[in-house]
C-alpha positions in Angstrom: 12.4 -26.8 22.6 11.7 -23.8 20.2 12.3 -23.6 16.8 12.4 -20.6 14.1 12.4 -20.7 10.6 13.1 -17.5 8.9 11.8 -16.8 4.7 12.3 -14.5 2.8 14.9 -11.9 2.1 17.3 -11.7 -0.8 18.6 -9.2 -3.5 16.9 -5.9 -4.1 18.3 -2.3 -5.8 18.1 0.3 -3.4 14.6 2.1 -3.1 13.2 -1.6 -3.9 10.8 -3.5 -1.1 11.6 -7.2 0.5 9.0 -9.2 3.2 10.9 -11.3 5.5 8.8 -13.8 7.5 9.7 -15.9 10.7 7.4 -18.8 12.1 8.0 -20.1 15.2 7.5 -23.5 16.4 7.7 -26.5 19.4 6.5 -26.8 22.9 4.9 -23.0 23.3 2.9 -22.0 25.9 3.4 -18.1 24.7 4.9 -15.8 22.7 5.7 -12.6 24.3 7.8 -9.7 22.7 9.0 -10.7 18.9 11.7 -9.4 16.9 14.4 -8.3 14.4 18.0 -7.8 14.6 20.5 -7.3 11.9 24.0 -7.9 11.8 26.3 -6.7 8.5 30.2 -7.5 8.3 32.4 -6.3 10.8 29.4 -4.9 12.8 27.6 -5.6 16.3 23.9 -7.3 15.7 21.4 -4.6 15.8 17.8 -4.1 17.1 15.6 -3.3 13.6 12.5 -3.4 15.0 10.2 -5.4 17.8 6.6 -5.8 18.6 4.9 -6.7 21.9 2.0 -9.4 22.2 0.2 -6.9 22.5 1.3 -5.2 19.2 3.6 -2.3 20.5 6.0 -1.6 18.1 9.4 0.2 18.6 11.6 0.6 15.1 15.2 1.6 15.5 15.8 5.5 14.2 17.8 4.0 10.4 14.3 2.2 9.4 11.6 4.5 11.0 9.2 5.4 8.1 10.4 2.7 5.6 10.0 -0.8 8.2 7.0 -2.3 9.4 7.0 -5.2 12.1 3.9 -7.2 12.3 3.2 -10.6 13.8 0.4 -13.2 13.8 -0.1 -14.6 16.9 -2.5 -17.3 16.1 0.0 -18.3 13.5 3.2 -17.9 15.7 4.2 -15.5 13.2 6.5 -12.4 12.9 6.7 -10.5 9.4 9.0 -7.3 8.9 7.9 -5.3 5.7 11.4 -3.3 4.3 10.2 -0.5 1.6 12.4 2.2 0.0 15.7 0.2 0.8 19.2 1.3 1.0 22.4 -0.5 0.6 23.2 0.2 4.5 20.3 -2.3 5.3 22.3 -4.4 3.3 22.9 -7.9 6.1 22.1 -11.0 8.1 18.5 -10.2 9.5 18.0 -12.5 12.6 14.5 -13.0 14.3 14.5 -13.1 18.0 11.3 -13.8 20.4 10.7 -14.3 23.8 9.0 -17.2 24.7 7.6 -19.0 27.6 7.1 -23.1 27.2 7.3 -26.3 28.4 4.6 -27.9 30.8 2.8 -25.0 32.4 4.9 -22.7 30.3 7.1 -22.4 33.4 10.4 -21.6 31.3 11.5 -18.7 29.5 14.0 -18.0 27.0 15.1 -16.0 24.1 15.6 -17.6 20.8 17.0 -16.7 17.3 16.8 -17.7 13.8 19.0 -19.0 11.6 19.4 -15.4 9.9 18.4 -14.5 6.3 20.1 -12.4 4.1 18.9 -9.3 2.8 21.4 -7.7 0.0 20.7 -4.1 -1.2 22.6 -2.9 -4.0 23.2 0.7 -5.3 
């Protein structure tokens, strides 16, 4: 199986910066697209941001300019820089990828996280 272990995150005034870091692990044969979702209470989860293997990025409009998705593919690796936060990004982030694995890599699924917190005060 897959594992992800999210770090990072925490407590930041607004118009502060936070890295949040998710490594994935277990019977891999690839990594394709990689990402970040964001749920805070009472809402839906929420694409932040996602990268392809290939490193194409699409950012949702709320964090365009101020996020920055990265990954490491070597490394298994997907980072999401946060600058000039607001108390709206204040919530759970949850990374997501889409992996192949097992023998041959002939399965595919999506996994998540366990979720970090990210709290942005005023």
């Amino acid at each position: 199986q897959v594992q992800l272990v999210e770090s990072g995150g925490g407590w930041k005034q607004a118009g502060g910066s936070l890295s949040i870091s998710c490594a994935a692990s277990g019977n891999i044969f690839a990594i394709n697209d990689m990402g970040w979702y964001r749920q805070a209470p009472g809402k839906q989860r929420e694409l932040v941001a996602s990268i392809t293997r290939g490193g194409i990025t699409n950012y949702a409009d709320s964090v365009k300019g101020r996020f920055t998705i990265s990954r490491d593919n070597a490394k298994m690796m997907v980072y999401l820089q946060m600058n000039a936060l607001k108390p709206e990004d204040t919530a759970v982030y949850y990374c997501n990828v889409d992996v192949n694995y097992g023998q041959f890599g002939v399965r595919r699924d999506n996994f998540w996280g366990q979720g970090t917190q990210v709290t942005v005060s005023s």
